[in-house]
ROLOKOL-370424 format. One record per residue (C-alpha): residue number from 1; residue in one letter; x, y, z. Coordinates in steps of 0.001 Angstrom, whole numbers, always signed. Layout:
// ROLOKOL-370424
   k r      xx      yy      zz
 NUM A       X       Y       Z
...
//
This chain:
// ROLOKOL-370424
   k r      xx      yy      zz
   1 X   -2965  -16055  -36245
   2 X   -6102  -13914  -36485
   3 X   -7368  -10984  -35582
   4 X   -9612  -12069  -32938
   5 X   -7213  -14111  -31621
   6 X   -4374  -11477  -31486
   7 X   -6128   -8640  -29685
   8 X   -7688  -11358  -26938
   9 X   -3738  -12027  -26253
  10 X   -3338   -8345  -26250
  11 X   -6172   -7921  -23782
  12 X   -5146  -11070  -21656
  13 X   -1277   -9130  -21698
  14 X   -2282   -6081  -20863
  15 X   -4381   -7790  -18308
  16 X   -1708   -9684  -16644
  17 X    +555   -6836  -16356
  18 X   -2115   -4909  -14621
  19 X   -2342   -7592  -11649
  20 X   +1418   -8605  -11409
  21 X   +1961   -4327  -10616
  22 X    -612   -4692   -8355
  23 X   +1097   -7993   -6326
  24 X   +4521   -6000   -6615
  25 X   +2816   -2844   -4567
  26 X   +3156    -730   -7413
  27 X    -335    +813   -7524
  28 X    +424   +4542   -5753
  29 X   -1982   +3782   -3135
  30 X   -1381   +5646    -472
  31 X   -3174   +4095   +3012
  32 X   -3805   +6594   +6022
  33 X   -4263   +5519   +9431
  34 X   -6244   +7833  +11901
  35 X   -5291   +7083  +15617
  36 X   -7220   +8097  +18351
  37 X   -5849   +8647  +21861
  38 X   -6549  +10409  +24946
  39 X   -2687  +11103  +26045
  40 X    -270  +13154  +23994
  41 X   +1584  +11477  +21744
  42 X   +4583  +11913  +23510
  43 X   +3487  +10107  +26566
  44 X   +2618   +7229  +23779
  45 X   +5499   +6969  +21993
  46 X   +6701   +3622  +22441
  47 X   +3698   +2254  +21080
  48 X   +3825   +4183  +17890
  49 X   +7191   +2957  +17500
  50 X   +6029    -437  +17522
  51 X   +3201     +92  +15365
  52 X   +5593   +1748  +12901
  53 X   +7909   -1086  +12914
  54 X   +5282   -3698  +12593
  55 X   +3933   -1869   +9502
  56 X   +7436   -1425   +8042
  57 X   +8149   -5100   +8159
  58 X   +4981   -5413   +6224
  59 X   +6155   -3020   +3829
  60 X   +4101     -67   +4858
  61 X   +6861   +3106   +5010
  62 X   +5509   +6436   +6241
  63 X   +5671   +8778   +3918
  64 X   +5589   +6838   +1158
  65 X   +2847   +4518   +1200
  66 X   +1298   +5343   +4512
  67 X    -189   +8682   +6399
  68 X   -1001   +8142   +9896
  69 X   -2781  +11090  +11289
  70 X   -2454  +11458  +15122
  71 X   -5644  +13039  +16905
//
């Protein structure tokens, strides 16, 4: 094998590993979420529980990937 051809499969490993982490979630991205409402959140409450469950199911946990800031 030479050179040139080792470090392109190097490169094309290193490469690969970057992107299957990035499939798996694995990037330490954390997403925030602003919501906006006119009622107290409280009075709301059942429809931040659903929007909490739908994003869990999708693999979005509070606290550790996600930061919703109520306003």
């Amino acid at each position: 094998m030479r050179r040139r051809d080792f470090i392109t499969l190097l490169g094309a490993a290193a490469t690969s590993f970057g992107l299957a982490a990035d499939l798996r979630g694995e990037t330490g991205r954390v997403y925030r979420i602003g919501v906006l409402e006119t009622i107290p959140v409280a009075q709301n409450a059942a429809n931040l529980i659903g929007l909490l469950r739908g994003l869990r199911e999708r693999g979005y946990v509070e606290g550790q990937n996600l930061q919703i800031e109520y306003r």
